[in-house]
C-alpha positions as CSV (number, residue, x, y, z in Angstrom):
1,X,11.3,10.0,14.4
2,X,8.5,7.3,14.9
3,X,8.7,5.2,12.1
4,X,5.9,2.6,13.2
5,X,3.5,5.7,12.3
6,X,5.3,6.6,9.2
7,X,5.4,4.3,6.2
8,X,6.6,7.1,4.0
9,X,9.5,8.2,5.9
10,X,10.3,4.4,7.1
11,X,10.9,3.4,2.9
12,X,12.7,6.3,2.7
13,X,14.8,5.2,5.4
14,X,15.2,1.6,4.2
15,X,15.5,3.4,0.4
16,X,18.7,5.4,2.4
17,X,19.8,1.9,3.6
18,X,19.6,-0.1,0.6
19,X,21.9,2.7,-1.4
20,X,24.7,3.2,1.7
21,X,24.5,-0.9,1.7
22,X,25.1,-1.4,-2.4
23,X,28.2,0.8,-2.2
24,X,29.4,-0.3,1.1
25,X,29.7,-3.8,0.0
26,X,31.0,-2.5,-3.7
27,X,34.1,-1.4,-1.6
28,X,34.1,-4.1,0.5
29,X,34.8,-6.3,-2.1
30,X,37.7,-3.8,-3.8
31,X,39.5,-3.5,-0.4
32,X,39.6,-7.4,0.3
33,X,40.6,-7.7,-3.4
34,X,43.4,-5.5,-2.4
35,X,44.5,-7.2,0.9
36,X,44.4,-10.6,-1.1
37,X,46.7,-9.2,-3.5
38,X,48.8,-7.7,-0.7
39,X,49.3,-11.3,0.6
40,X,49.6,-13.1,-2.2
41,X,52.9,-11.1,-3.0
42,X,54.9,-10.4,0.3
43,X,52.2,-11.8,3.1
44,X,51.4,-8.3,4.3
45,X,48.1,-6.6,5.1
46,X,47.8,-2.5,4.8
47,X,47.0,-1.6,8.0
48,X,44.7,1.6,6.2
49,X,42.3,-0.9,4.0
50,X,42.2,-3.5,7.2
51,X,40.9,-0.3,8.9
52,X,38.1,0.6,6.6
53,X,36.9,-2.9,5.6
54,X,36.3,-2.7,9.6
55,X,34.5,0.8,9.5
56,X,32.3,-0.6,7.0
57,X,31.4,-4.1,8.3
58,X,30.6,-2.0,11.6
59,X,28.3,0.6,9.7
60,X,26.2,-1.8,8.1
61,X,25.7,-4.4,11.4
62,X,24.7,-0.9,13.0
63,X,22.7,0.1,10.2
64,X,21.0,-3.5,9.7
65,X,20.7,-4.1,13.5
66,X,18.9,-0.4,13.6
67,X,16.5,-1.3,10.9
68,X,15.6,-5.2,12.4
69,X,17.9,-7.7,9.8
70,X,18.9,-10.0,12.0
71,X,20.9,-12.5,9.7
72,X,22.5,-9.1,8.5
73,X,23.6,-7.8,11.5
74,X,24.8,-11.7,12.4
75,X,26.9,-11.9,9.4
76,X,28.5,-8.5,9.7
77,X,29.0,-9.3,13.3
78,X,30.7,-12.5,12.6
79,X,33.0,-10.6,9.9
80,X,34.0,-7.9,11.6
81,X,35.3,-9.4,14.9
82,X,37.5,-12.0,12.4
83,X,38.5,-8.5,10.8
84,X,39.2,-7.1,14.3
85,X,41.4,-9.9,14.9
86,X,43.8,-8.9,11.5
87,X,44.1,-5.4,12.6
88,X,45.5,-6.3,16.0
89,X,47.6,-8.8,14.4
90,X,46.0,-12.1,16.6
91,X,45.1,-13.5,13.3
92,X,46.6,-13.8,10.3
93,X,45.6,-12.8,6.9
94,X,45.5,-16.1,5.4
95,X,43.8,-17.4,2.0
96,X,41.2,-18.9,4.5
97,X,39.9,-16.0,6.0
98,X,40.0,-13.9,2.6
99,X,38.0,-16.5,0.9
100,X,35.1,-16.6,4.1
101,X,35.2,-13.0,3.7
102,X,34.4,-12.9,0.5
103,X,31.7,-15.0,0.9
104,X,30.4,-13.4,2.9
105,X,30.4,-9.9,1.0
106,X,28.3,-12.5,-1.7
107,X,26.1,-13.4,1.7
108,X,25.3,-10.0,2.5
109,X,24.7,-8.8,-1.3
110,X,22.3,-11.5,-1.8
111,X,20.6,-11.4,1.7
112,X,20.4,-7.3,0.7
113,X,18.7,-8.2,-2.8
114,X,16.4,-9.7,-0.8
115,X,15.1,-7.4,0.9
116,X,14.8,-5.1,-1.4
117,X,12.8,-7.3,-3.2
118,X,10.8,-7.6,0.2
119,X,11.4,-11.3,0.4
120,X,12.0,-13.7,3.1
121,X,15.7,-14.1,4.1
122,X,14.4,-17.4,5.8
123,X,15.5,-19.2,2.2
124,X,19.1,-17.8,2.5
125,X,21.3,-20.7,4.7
126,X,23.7,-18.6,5.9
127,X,24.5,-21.0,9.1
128,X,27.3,-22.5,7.4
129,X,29.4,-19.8,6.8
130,X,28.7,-17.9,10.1
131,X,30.5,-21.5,11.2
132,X,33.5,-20.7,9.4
133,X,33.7,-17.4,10.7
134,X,33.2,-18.3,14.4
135,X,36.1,-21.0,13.7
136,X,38.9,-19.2,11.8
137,X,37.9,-16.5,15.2
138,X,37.7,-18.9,17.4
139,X,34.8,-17.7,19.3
140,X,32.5,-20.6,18.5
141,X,33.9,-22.2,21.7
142,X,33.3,-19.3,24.2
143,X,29.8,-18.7,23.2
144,X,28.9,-22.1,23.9
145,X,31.0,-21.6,27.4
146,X,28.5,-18.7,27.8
147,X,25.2,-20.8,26.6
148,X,26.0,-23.5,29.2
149,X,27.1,-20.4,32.0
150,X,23.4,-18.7,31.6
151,X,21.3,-21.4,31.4
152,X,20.7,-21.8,34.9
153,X,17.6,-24.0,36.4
154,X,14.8,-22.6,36.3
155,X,13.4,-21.0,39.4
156,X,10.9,-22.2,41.7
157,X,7.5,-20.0,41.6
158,X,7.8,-17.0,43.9
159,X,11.6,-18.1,45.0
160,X,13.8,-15.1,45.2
161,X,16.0,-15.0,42.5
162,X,19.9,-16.5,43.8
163,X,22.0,-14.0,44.0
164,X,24.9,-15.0,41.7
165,X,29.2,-14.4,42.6
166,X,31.2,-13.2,40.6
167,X,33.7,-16.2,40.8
168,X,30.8,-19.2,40.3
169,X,30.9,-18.2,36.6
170,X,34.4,-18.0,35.3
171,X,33.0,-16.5,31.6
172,X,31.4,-13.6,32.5
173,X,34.6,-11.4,31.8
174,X,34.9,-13.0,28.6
175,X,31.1,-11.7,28.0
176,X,31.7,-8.3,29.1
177,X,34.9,-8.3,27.1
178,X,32.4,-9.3,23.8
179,X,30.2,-6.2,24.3
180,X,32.5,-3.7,25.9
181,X,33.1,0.0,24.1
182,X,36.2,0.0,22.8
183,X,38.9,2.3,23.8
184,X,39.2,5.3,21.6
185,X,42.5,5.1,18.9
186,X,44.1,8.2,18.7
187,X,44.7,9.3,15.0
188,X,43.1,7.5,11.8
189,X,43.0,4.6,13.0
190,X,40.2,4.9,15.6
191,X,37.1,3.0,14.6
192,X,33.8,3.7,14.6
193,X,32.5,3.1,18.3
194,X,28.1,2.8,17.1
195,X,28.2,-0.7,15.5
196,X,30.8,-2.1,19.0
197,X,28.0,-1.2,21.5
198,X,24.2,-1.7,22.0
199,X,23.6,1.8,22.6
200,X,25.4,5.0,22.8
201,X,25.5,7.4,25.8
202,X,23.7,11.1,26.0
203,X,26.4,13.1,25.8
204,X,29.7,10.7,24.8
205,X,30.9,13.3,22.3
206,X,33.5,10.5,20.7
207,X,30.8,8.5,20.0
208,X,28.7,11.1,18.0
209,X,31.8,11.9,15.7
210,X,32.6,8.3,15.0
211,X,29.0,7.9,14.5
212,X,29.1,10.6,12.0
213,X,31.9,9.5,10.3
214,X,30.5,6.4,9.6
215,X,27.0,8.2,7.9
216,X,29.3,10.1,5.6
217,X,32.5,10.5,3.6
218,X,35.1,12.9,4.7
219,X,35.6,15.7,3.4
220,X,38.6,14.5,1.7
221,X,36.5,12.2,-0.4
222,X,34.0,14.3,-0.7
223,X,30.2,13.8,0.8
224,X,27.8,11.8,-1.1
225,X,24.4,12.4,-1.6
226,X,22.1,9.9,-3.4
227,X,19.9,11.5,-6.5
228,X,17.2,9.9,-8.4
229,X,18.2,8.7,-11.8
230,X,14.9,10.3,-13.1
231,X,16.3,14.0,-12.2
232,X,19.4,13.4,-14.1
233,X,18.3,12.2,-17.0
234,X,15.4,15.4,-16.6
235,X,19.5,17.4,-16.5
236,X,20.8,15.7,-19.3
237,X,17.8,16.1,-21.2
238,X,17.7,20.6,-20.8
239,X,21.9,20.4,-21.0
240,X,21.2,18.8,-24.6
241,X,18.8,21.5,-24.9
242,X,20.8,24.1,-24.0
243,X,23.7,23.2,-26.6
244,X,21.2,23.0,-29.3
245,X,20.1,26.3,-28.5
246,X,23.8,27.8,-28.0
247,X,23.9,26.4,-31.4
248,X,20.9,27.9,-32.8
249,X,21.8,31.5,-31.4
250,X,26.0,30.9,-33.0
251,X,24.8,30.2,-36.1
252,X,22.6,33.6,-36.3
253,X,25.4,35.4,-35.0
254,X,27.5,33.7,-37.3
255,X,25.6,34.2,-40.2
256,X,26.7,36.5,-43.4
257,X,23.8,39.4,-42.8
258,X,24.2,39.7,-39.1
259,X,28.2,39.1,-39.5
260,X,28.5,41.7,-42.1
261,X,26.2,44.1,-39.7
262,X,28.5,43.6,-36.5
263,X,31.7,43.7,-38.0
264,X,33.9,45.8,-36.8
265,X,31.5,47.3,-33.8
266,X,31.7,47.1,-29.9
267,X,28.8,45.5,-30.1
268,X,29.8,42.5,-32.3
269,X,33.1,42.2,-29.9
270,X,31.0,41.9,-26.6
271,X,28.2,39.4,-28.4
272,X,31.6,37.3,-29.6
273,X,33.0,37.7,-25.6
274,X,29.7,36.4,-25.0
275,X,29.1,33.8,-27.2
276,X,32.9,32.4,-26.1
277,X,31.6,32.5,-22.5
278,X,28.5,30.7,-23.3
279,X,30.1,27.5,-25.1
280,X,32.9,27.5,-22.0
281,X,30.2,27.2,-19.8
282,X,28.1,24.9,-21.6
283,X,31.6,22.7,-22.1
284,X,31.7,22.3,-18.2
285,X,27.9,22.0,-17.3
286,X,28.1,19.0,-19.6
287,X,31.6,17.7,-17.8
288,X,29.7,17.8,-14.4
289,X,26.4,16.7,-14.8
290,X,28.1,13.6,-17.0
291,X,30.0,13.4,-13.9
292,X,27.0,12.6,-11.6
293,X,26.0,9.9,-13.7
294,X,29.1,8.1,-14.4
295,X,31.3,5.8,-12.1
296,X,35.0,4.6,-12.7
297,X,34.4,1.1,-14.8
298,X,37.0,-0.5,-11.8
299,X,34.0,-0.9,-9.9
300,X,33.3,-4.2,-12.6
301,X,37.4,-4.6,-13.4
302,X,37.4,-5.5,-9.8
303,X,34.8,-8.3,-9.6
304,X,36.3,-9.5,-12.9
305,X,40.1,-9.7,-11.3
306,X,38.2,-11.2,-8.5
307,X,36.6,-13.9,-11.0
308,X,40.1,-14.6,-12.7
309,X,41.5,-15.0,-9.4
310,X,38.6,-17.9,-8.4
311,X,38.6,-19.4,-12.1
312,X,42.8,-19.8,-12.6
313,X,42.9,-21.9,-9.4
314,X,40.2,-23.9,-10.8
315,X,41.9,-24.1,-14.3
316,X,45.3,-24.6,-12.8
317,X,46.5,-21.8,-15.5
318,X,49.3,-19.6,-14.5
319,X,48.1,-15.9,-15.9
320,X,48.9,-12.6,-15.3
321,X,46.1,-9.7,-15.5
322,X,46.5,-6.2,-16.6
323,X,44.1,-3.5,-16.4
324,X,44.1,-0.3,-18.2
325,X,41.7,2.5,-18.2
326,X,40.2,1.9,-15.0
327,X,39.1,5.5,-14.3
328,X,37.2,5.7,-17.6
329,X,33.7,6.1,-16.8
330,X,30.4,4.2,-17.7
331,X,26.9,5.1,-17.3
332,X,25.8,3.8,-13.6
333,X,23.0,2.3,-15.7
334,X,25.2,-0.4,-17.4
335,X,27.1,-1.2,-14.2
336,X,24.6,-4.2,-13.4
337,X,23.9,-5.0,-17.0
338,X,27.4,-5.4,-18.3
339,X,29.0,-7.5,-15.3
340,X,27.4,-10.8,-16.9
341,X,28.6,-10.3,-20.1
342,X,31.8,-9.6,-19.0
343,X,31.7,-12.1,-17.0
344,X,31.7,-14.2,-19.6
345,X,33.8,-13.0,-22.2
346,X,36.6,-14.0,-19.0
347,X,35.5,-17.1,-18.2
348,X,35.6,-18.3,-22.1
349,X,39.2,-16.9,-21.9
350,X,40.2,-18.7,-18.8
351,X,38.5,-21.9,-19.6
352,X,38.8,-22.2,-23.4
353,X,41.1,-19.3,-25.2
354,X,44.2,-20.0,-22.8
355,X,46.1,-23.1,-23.7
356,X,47.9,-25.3,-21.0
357,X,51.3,-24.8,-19.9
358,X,52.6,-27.6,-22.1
359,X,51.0,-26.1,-25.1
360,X,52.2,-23.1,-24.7
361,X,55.7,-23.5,-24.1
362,X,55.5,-25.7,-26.9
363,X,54.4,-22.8,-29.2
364,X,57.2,-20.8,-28.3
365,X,54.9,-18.8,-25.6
366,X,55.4,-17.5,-22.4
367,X,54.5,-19.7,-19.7
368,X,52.3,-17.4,-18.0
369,X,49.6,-16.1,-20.4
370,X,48.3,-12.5,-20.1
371,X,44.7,-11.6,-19.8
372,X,43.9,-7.9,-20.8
373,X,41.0,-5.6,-19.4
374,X,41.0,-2.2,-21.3
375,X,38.4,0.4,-21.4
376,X,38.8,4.0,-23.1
377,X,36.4,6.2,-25.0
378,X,35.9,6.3,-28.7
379,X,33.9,8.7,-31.0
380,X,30.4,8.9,-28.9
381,X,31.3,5.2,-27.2
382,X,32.4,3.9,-24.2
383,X,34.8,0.8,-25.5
384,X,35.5,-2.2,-22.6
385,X,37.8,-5.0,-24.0
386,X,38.7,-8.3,-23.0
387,X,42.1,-9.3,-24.9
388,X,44.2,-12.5,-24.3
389,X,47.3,-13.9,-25.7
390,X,45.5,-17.9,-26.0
391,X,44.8,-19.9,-28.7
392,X,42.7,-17.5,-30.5
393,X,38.7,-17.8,-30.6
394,X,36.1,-18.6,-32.8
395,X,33.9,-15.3,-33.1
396,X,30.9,-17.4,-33.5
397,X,31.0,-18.6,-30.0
398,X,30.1,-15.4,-28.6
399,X,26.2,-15.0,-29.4
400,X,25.4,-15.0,-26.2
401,X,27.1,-12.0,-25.0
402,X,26.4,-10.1,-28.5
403,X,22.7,-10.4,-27.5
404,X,23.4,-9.3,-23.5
405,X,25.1,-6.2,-24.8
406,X,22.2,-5.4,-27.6
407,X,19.6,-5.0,-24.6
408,X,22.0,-2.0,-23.7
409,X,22.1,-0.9,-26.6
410,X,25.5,-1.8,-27.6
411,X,27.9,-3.3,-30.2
412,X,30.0,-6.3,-29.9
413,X,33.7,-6.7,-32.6
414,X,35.6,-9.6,-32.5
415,X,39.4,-9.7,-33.5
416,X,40.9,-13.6,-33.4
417,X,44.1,-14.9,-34.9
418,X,44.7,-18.7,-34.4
419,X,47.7,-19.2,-32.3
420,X,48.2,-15.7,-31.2
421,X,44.7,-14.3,-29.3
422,X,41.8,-12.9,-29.1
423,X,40.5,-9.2,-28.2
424,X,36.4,-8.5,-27.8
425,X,35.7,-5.0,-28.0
426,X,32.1,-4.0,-26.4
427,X,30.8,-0.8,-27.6
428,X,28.3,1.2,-25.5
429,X,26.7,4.6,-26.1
430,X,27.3,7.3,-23.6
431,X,24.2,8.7,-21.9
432,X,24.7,12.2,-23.5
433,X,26.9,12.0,-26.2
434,X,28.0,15.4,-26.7
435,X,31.0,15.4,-29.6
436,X,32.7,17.7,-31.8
437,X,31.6,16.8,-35.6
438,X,32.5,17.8,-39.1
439,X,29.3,18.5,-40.2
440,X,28.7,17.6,-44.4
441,X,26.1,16.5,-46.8
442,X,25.3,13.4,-49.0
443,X,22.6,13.0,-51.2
444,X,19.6,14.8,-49.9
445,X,20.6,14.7,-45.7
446,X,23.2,16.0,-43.8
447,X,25.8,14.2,-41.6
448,X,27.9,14.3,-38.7
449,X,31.1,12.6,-38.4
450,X,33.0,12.5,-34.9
451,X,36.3,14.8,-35.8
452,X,37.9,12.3,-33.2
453,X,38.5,9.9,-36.1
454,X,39.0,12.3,-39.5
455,X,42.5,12.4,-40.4
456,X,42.1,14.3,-43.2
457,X,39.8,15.6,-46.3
458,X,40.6,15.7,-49.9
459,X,39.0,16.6,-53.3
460,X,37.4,13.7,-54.8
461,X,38.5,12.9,-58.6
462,X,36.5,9.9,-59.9
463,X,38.9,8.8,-62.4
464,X,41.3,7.8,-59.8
465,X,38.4,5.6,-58.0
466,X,39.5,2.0,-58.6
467,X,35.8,0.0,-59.0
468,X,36.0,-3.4,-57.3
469,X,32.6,-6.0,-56.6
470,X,32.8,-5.1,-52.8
471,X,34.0,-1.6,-52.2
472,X,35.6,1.4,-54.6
473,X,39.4,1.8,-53.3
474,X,41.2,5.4,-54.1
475,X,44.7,5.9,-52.8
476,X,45.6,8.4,-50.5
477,X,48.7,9.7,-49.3
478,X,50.4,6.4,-50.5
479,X,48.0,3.9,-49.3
480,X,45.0,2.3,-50.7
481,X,41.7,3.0,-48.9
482,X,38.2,1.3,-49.0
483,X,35.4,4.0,-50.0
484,X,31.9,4.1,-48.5
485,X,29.5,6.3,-50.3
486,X,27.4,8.4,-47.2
487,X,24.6,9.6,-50.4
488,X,23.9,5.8,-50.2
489,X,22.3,5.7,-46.7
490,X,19.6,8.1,-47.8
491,X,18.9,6.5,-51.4
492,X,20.9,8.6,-53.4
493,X,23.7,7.8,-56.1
494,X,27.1,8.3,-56.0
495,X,28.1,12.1,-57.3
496,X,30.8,13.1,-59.6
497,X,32.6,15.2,-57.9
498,X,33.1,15.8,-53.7
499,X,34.9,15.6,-51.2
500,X,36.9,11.9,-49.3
501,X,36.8,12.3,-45.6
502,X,39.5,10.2,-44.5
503,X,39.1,8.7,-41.2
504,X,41.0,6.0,-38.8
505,X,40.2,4.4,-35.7
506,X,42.3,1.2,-34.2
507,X,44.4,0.9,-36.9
508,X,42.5,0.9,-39.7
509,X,41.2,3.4,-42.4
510,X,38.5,4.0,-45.0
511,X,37.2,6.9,-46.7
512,X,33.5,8.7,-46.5
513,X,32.5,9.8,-50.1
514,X,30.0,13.3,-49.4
515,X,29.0,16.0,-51.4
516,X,29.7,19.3,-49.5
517,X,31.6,20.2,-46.1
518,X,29.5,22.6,-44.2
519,X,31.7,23.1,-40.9
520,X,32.9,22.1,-37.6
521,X,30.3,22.0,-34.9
522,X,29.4,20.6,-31.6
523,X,26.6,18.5,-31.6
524,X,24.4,16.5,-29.3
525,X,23.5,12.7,-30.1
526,X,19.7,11.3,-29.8
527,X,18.4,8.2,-30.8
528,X,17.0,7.7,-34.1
529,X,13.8,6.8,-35.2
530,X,12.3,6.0,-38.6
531,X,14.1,5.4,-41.9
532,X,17.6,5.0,-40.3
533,X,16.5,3.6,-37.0
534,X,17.8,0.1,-38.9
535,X,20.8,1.2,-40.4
536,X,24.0,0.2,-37.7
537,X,26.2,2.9,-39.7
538,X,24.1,5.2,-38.3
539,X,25.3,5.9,-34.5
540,X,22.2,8.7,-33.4
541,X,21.2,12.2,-34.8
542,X,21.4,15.8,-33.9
543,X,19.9,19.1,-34.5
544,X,22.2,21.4,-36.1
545,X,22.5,25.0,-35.7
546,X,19.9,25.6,-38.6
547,X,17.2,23.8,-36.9
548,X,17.7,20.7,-39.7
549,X,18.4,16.9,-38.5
550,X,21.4,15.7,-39.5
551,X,23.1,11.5,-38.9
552,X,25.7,10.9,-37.0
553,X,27.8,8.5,-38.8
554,X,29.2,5.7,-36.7
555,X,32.9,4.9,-37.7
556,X,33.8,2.1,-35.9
557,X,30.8,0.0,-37.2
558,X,31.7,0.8,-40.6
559,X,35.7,0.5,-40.3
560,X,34.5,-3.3,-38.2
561,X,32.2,-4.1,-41.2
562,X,34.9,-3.7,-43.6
563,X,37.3,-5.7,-42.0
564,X,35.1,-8.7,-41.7
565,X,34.2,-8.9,-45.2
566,X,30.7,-7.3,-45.1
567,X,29.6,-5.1,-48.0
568,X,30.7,-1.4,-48.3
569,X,27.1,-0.4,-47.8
570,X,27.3,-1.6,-44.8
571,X,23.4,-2.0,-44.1
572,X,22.4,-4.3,-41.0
């Protein structure tokens, strides 16, 4: 292909590039995480992850070299024969080469930015670290040996050209030994042979499969093919339609004229087959084109245990970290948006939440504190937290990271306790929110409320209602629970009679006060507009089966606002 006379198909190339390169480096940084951890705990390196921080160090020098980025292709160079060096065990995997290889994952991300951004790398120094490279190699020394080898006098005009011996320059071996092709490994440990030689030969049949390894996964992992975000959210968009509609055609057949018709007749047992086969279906297209658009959230755990790991040495804080819910997924959307945030709500914990050792083992506490990264899903959420065991936080600290987290349209709690910790839960919406709801009315409007949370539903008495100047209690099952009136949220007043819909989440409980239960249905969330478009108890809307618009109630906020003291109406 001729790129020079292509501009279309050269930024598609360099589009190609750009994606390979963002992910490479991603894992790059997880498998030198990993090795670090390794080390710091019995001095070892896997031989597996030294294997494939290699393969991918080689893919994108060949990849950058291919496409003209010099400093790129230096860098990755400069890493990869250090990396070289670990896996045949001539060079240790020290804290020293970790930490220069790190840097120069940061190095590559930002020179990579940059060109995306079709800027000149000229502003990025990167002289410095190639230094430390060259040193903790040790090559820095023979490639001056070479410089002052080849830099002969120059010839006289029209002088033959000397014919050089092999013995009057001792480092020419050393040169050929720099750009030789490797020997072939046999088994899984053979590396990829197109980034280790300037070009490879017509016909080296080795070559071309280590070549091709390196331009995809195997099929173990599974191949990976880059889609515009525009086309899934164009999926996401008809798979909403298509519950809608399932839900629209169920609620005919379900309906008392066409039940009472079909009852009892072959026909009304295939269209109930049918109708069975269509919501299976529909459950599953939903599971796999969420799954296109999601990633595992220990893509940003990792560059947070990574952060810890630079900010305790700083902080002199001896912490432990544990991670739970790492293959929960978030939208790929957030990835970039939430890592500063995050990044935060750590580095307050490190530097502010965690007492010293002296305090703490004063207070009875462990010596080590324990830092907490959680994530799991809840209702139509996606929930991260950050939870220590310090000194306990003032929630009003943390404005700047409620505000970073509204942009993605997300929700920020706070739970503190002087002198035994903190815990931030950030709430964010899934991309298609597609949740099983018990579907009942208040006031004028319907409502959804994620089953997820109900516990249970009772008959409302009023005369048991104990009135208070914040919320109405009633007691339930033994206990005494907060009420929240749903008729509220559309102007209406509280009704006589009804129904309580109990409902927990994180340990705490409340009851919604409605008019009527209507059913159990699955329903997809969009975003609101218009008279509840303010209103945070309000988490998005759907179309029920009947073509109306009913809320979708959003527990958490409500249960949250309770517990800090706000009113039981709850409004924002």
């Amino acid at each position: 292909m001729s790129l020079d006379h292509d501009p279309n198909e050269l930024n598609d190339v360099l589009q190609a590039f750009y994606a390979e390169a963002d992910e490479n480096l991603d894992l790059l940084e997880q498998d030198l995480i990993r090795l670090e951890t390794l080390a710091a705990e019995d001095g070892s390196a896997d031989a597996d992850t030294v294997v494939s921080v290699l393969a991918m160090l080689q893919t994108l020098k060949g990849s950058a070299g291919f496409l003209g980025l010099g400093k790129m292709t230096a860098l990755a160079d400069a890493a990869g024969v250090l990396v070289e060096q670990v896996k045949t065990g001539s060079r240790a995997l020290d804290k020293d080469v970790v930490d220069a290889m790190l840097q120069s994952i940061d190095t590559l991300k930002v020179l990579l930015n940059t060109h995306k951004n079709r800027e000149d790398d000229g502003e990025v120094d990167d002289a410095a670290l190639l230094a430390v490279l060259e040193n903790l190699s040790g090559t820095a020394p023979v490639q001056e040996t070479v410089v002052e080898a080849v830099s002969e006098p120059e010839a006289a005009e029209g002088a033959e050209p000397e014919e050089v011996k092999p013995e009057a320059v001792e480092a020419v071996p050393v040169v050929e030994e720099a750009v030789a092709e490797p020997e072939a490994e046999e088994g899984p440990q053979a590396g990829p042979l197109l980034a280790k030689t300037p070009a490879v030969r017509t016909g080296d049949k080795r070559a071309g499969e280590d070549r091709r390894r390196q331009l995809r996964r195997t099929d173990e992992e599974g191949a990976v093919l880059a889609v515009e975000i525009a086309k899934l959210d164009g999926a996401m968009t008809l798979l909403g339609e298509l519950v809608m509609a399932r839900n629209a055609l169920l609620h005919q057949l379900n309906g008392e004229a066409v039940a009472a018709a079909l009852q009892g007749t072959a026909a009304g047992q295939k269209l109930g087959a049918a109708g069975e086969e269509f919501s299976r279906l529909t459950q599953q297209l939903q599971r796999a084109v969420l799954g296109m658009r999601m990633q595992p959230v220990k893509k940003i755990f990792d560059k947070l245990m990574r952060q810890v790991a630079d900010l305790k040495g700083k902080q002199l804080k001896d912490l432990k970290v544990i991670t739970e819910g790492e293959m929960v997924e978030v939208d790929r959307l957030l990835v970039d948006g939430l890592e500063e945030p995050l990044s935060l709500l750590v580095a307050a914990a490190l530097e502010h939440h965690f007492e010293p050792t002296a305090e703490r083992k004063a207070a009875g506490k462990p010596r080590a504190g324990t830092l907490v990264l959680r994530a799991f899903y809840e209702g139509a959420n996606m929930v991260i937290q950050v939870q220590d065991n310090g000194r306990g936080a003032d929630p009003k600290n943390l404005n700047a990271v409620r505000q970073k987290i509204a942009r993605l349209q997300g929700a920020v709690s706070v739970q503190a306790e002087a002198g035994t910790g903190t815990c931030v839960s950030v709430f964010l919406p899934l991309p298609l929110a597609i949740v099983n709801a018990l579907i009942v009315g208040a006031g004028s409007e319907g409502f959804a409320v994620p089953l997820e949370g109900v516990a249970e539903v009772v008959k409302l008495e009023p005369k048991k209602i104990t009135r208070g100047r914040g919320a109405d209690t009633l007691e339930v099952g033994g206990k005494t629970l907060p009420l929240f009136y749903l008729g509220e949220l559309a102007g209406a007043k509280p009704a006589d009679g009804g129904f309580v819909v109990v409902v927990r989440e994180n340990g705490g409980a409340m009851g919604l006060v409605v008019d009527e239960l209507k059913g159990q249905q699955e329903v997809v969330m969009k975003n609101v507009s218009g008279m509840f478009a303010h209103h945070k108890a309000i988490a998005g809307a759907t179309i029920a089966g009947d073509g109306r618009v009913h809320m979708i109630v959003d527990v958490p906020y409500l249960l949250g606002g309770l517990s800090n003291g706000l009113a039981a109406a709850g409004t924002a």
